[in-house]
C-alpha positions in Angstrom: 0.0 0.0 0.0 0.7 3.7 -1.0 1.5 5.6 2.8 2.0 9.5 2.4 0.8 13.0 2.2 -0.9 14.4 -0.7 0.6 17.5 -2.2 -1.3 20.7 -2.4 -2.1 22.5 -5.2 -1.3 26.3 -3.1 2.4 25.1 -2.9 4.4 26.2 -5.7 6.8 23.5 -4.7 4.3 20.5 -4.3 2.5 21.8 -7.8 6.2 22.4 -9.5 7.2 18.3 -8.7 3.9 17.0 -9.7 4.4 19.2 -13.4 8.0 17.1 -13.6 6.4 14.0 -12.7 3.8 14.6 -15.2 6.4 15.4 -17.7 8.3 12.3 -17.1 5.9 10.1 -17.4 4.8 12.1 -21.2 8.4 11.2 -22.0 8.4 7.9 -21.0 5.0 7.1 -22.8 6.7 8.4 -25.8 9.5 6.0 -25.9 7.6 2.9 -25.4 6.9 2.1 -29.2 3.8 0.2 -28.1 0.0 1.2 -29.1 -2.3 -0.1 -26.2 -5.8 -0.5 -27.0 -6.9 2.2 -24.6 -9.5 4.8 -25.0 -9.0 8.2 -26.5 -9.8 10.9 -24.5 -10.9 13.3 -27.6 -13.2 15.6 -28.3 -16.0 13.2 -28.6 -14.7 11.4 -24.7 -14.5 14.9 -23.3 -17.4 16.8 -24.7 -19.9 14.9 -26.9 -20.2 11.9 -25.4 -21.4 14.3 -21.9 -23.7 16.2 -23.5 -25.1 13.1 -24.8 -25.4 11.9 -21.7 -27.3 14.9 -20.6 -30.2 14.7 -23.2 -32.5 12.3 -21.8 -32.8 14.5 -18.9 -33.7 17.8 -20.7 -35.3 16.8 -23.9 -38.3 18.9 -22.8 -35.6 22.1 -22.5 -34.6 22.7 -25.9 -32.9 25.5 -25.1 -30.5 23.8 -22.9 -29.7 21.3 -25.6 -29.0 24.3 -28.2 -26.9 25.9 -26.0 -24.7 22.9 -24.8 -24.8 21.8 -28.6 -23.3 24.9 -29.6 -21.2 25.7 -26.8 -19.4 22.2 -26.7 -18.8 22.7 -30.7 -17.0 26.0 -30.1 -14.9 24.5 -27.8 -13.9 21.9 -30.1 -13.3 23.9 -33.2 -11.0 26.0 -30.8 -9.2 23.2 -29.1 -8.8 21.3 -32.6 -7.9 24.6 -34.3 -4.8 25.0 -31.7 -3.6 21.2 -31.2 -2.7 18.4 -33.7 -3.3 14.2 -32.8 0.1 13.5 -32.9 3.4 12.7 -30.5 4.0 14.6 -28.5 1.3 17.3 -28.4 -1.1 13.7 -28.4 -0.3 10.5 -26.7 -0.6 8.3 -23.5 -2.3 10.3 -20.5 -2.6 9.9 -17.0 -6.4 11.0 -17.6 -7.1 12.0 -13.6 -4.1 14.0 -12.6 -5.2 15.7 -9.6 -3.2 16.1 -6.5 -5.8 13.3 -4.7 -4.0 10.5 -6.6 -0.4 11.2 -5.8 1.4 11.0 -2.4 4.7 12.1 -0.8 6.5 9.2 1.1 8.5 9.5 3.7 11.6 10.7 1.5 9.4 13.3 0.0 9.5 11.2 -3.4 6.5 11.4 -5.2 4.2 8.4 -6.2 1.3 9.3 -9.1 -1.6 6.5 -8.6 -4.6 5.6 -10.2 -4.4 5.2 -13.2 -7.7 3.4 -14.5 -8.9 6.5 -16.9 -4.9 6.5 -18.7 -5.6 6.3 -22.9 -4.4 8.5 -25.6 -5.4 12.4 -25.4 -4.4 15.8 -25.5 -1.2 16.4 -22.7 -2.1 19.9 -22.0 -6.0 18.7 -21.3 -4.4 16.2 -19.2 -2.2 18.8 -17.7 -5.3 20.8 -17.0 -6.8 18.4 -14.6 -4.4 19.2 -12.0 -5.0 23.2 -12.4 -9.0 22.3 -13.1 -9.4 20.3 -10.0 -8.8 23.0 -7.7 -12.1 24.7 -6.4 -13.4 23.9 -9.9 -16.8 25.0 -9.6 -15.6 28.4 -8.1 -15.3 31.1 -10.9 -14.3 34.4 -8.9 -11.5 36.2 -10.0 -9.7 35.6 -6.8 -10.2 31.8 -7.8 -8.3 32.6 -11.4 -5.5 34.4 -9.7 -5.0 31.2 -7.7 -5.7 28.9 -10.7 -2.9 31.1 -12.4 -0.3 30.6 -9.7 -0.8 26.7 -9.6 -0.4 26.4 -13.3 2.8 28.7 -13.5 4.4 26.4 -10.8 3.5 23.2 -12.4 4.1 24.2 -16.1 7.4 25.4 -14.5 8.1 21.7 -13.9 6.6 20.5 -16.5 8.6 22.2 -19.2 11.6 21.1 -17.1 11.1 17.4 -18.8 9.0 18.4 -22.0 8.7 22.3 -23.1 5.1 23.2 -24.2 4.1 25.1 -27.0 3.0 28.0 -27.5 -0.4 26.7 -29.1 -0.4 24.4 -25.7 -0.2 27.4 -23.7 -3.1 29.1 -25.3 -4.9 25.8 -25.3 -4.8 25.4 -21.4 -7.6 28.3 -20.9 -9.7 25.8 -22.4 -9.1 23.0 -20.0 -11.8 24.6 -16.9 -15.0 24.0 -19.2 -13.4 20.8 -20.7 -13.1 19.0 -17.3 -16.7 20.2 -16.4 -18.3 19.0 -19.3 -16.2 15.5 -18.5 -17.6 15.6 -14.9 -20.7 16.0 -15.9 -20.4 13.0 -18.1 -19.2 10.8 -15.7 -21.6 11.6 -12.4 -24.7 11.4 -14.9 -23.4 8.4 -16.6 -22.0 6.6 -13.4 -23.4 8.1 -10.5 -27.0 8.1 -11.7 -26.8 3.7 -12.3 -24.6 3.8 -8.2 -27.4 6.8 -6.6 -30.8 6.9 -8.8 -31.4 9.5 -10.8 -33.5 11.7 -7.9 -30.0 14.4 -8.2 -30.1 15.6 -11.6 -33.1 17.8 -11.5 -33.9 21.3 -13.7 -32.1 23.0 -11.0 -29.1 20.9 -11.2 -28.6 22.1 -15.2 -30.0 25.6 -14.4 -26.7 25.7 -12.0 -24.1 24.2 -14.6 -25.6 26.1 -17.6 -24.9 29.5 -15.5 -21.5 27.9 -14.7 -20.6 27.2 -19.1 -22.6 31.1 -19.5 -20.3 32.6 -17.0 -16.9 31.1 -17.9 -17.6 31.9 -21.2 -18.6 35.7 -20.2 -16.9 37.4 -17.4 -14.9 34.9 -16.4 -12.8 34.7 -20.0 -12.2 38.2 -19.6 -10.6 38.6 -16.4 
């Protein structure tokens, strides 16, 4: 068993080792010359496949499924637009890299865990977990200051093993709505056959639609 303490996402230092772990373990994906029948985690994993998921429940609000159609489609075009499918902006991913599935040991080495959603993606969306995961529903501006500090301090370490590019860097804005939409993908798809379906009511959407209407708005502009 894994004994430890997580690392925090507030601690340049913690959030600087985890981006050179996460770049290590890019690299090494790279050199293993071996195709693994994983899933991809692409645009149809990360937003279509959600939104799909969400239709049953508000076929009556057609509204809704405009907006999340159209929404979800402007992200891809924009995602697509910056990043290619190939080595190394595309390859093996972690797929869950928050700071809950790594732990410092005793020696302060870092162990990364849990690794049951790994398959071939983006590497910046997958960096974006970690930066994503903090707070995620919180859109304030002190929240992006924060969110800006823990991304500086683990791209720092990141680009240590693997520099990004600049089209990377642009594309990791995109990464906040991107995890939400996969969220809500996987609690509807996963939580609703686990806890019923009594949670995902018209306030539940009302809530997340005002989320996707306020990153898009104000919270893009900060």
């Amino acid at each position: 068993a894994i004994t430890g303490h997580e690392p925090l996402e507030t601690n340049p230092d913690h959030s600087r080792s985890f981006g050179k772990l996460a770049g290590r373990l890019h690299n090494c994906a790279d050199k293993l010359g071996k195709q693994y029948d994983r899933k991809h985690l692409d645009e149809k994993y990360l937003i279509l496949d959600p939104i799909g998921y969400m239709k049953p429940y508000i076929h009556n609000r057609k509204q809704y499924i405009d907006y999340l159609n159209k929404f979800g489609l402007d992200l891809i075009n924009e995602l697509c637009g910056l990043l290619t499918k190939s080595v190394p902006e595309y390859g093996i991913c972690h797929g869950d890299f928050h700071a809950g599935n790594a732990l410092y040991d005793s020696n302060d080495q870092l162990t990364l865990f849990d690794f049951d959603s790994f398959g071939y993606g983006w590497r910046i969306v997958d960096l974006g977990v970690y930066v994503t995961s903090y707070d995620w529903m919180d859109l304030s501006r002190e929240s992006k200051r924060k969110r800006d500090g823990i991304w500086n301090a683990f791209a720092d370490g990141y680009s240590e093993e693997r520099p990004l590019s600049e089209n990377e860097l642009l594309a990791v804005r995109l990464c906040l709505p991107i995890r939400h939409f996969e969220l809500m993908g996987i609690t509807i798809r996963y939580w609703s056959q686990t806890e019923g379906i009594n949670w995902i009511t018209d306030e539940y959407f009302d809530q997340h639609i005002e989320w996707f209407k306020r990153w898009a708005g104000e919270y893009r502009s900060i």
